[in-house]
N, C-alpha and C positions, 0 to 999 in steps of 0.2 A: 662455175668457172673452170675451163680446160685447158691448162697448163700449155699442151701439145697445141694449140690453137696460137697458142704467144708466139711473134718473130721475136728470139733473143735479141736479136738486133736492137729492137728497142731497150733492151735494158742497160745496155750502152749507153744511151740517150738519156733515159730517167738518169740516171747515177752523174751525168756531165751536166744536164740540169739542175740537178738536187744539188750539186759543191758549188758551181757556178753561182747560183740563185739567179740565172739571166739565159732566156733563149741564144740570144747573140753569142754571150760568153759559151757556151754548151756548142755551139756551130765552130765558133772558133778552134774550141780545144779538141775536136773530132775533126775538123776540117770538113765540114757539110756545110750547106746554106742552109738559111735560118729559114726559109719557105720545107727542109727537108724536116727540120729538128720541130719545127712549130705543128705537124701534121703526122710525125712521130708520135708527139704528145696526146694529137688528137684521137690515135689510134689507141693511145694507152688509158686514155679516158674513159672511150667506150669498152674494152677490155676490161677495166675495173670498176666502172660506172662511177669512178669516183673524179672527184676537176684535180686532184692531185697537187696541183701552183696555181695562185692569184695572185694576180698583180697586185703590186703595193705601190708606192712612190716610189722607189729605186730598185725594187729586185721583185723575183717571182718565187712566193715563200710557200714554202709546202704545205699542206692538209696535215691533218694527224694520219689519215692513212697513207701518206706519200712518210710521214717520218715512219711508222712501223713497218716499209717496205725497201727504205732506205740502209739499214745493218743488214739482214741477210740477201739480197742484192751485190752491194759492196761486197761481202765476204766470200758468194762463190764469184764475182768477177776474178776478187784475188786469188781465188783456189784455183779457178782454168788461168789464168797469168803466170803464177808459178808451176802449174804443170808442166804448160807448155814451154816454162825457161828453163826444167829438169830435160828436156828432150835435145838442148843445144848446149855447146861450149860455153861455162860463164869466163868471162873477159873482166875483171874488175878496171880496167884502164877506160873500156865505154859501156859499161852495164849501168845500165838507170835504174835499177831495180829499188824498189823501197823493203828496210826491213825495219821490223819492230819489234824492239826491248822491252820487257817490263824490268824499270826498275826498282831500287831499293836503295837507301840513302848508302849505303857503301860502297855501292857501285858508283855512287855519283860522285865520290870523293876518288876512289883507287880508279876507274876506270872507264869514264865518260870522255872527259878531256883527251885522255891517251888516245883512244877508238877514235874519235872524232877528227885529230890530226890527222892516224894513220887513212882514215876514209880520204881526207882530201890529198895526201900525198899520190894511194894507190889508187884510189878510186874514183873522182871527183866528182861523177854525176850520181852516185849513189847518195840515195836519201836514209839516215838514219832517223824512225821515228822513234824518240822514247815513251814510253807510254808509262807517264807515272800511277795515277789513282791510288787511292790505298787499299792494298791486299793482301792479305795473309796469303801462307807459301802454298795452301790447299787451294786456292784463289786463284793465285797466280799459275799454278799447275794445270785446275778450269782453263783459262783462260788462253793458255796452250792447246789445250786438246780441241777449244772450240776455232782455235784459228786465229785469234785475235792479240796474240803475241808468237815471235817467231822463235825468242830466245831470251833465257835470264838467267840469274844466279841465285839461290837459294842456297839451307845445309844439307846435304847429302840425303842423311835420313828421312826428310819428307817425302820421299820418291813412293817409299809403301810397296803396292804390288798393282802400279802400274805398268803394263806389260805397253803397251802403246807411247810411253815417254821414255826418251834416251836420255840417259845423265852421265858425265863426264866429272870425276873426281879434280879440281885444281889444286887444293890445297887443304891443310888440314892450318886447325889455328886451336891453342887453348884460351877456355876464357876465366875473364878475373874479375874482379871486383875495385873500380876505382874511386880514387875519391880526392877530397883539393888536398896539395900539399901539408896544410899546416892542418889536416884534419885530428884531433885528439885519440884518435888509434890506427895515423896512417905508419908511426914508429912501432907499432905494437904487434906482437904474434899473439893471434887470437885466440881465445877460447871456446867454448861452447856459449859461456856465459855473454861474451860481449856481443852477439848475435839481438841481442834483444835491445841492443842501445842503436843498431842500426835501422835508416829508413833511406828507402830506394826513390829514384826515380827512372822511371819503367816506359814503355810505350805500350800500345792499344794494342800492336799488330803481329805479335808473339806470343802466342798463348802456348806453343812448344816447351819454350824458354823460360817462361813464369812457370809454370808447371814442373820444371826440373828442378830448379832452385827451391821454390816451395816445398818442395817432396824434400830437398836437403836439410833445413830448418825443418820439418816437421819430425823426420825423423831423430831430430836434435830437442823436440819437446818447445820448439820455438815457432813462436807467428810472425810471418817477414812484413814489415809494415809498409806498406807504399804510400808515398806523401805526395806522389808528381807525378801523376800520368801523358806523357806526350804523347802526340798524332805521328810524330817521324822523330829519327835520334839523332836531326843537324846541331839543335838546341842544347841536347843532352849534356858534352863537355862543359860549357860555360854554365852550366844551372850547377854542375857538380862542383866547380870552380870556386864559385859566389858561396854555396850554401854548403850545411853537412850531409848533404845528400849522397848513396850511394849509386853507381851505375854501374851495371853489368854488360862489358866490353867485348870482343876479341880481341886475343895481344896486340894483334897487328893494327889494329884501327884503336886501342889505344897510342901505343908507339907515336903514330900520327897527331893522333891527339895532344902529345904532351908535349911536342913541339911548339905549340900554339896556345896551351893552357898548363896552369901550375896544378900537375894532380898527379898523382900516385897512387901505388897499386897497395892493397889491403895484404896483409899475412894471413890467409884464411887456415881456420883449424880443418881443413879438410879441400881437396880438389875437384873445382867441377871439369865433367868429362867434357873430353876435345871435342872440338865441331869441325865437317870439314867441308870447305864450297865448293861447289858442285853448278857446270853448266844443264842447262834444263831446256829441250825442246822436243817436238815430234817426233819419234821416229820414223813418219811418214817424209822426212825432210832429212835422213840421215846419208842418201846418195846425192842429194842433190849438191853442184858443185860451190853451186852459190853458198850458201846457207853452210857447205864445208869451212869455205874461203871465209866467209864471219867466224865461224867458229874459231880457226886458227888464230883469227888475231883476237879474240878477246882471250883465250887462251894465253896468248905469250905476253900479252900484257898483265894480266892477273900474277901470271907465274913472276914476272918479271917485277913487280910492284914489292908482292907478297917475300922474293928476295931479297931486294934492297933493305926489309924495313925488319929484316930478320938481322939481330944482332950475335954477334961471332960468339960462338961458343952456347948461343941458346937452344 
């Protein structure tokens, strides 16, 4: 199979067929006739000797080799779409352009809702996709470099020595140790000793973060116990609330927290060090106007979140 033999043209076609799942639907959203888009297919058939779509009762469902041709397809159509939108003025008042987030349940709290306004005030044909899935920040970093996220927020420090991803410092936050209100050492300055009466609930997708704490308690002669391991930390507040569980917060997304739930902050006989979030994308995408113009605004909302929820004199 010889690549240089293929009209790319058709891969326009496969890609508006494969979301469609309907030739009509694929002519439509191309503006062709479906005699053009039906004989495309035909061309891509014998090119790949593969039938690619059959017909089912309502749509035209792919082959296993039409889904494994399906992601990297997609992925350089988006790479020549964004190139070629780096070559012109972006316009956020008529730019249709789609971007996509990965996020992380803090963002989804500080920072979804805000972006999401500001997109349809300034921008309103622009598609924001978020792309949740669960990923660690090594993950999530992947998943930049391969294209398949545009921009997110992670901590700083996971950056390492990637020389090909740009990170922008937003904020620095310290983190605590929370627990419900009427917890029996949420009045108490801690010891070394009472490290061993506590038990965490943690999530899956931090092993930075367990790791640091751990290293604190061990170098204290102590094994930190975890009772509760969560998938994402929407749940975390209220399980802290209910039980004697502890959780390990940032201020700022406690603060939040404790608006909406009875919990308070632990007297820890020792300080874990600050973390600070940081945006994270290509810097294959660091001239481009568009991808700047995103950037600013989750930028002045974060800064601007991360302000308010900062108390005077802290």
């Amino acid at each position: 199979m010889n690549i240089r033999q293929l009209d790319l043209n058709l891969l326009l076609i496969f890609d508006a067929i494969y979301r469609e799942r309907s030739i009509s639907g694929a002519a439509r959203k191309l503006n062709l006739s479906q005699p053009t888009v039906s004989n495309a297919l035909s061309r891509l058939r014998n090119f790949t000797d593969d039938q690619l779509f059959y017909r089912s009762a309502n749509a035209m469902l792919p082959t296993r080799a039409a889904n494994a041709l399906a992601v990297p397809i997609s992925h350089a159509l988006n790479a020549v779409e964004i190139g070629f939108s780096t070559m012109k003025d972006f316009d956020p008042e008529t730019s249709d352009r789609t971007f996509r987030l990965g996020i992380n349940d803090f963002m989804r709290l500080m920072l979804i809702p805000a972006l999401a306004n500001a997109v349809e005030r300034e921008a309103p044909n622009i598609v924001l996709d978020f792309q949740r899935g669960m990923k660690t920040p090594p993950e999530m970093i992947d998943a930049i470099r391969r294209n398949e996220i545009d921009l997110t927020i992670l901590p700083a420090h996971v950056r390492g020595n990637d020389d090909d991803i740009s990170v922008e410092v937003l904020y620095g936050d310290k983190l605590i140790f929370a627990v419900r209100a009427r917890h029996p050492l949420a009045e108490k300055q801690l010891e070394d000793g009472d490290l061993r009466d506590l038990k965490f609930v943690t999530t899956a997708n931090s092993p930075a973060l367990r790791a640091m704490v751990e290293a604190e308690f061990s170098n204290r002669g102590v094994r930190r116990r975890v009772s509760c391991i969560m998938p994402d930390t929407i749940t975390i507040p209220a399980i802290v609330e209910m039980t004697d569980n502890v959780a390990i917060m940032g201020y700022h997304d406690f603060l939040r927290h404790k608006q909406e739930y009875a919990i308070a902050e632990l007297h820890l006989p020792f300080e874990l060090p600050d973390v600070h979030g940081a945006l994270f994308w290509s810097r294959s995408m660091d001239n481009d106007a568009g991808h700047q113009w995103l950037r600013e605004q989750v930028a002045q909302i974060m800064k601007a979140a991360i302000s308010v929820n900062t108390p005077t004199g802290a």
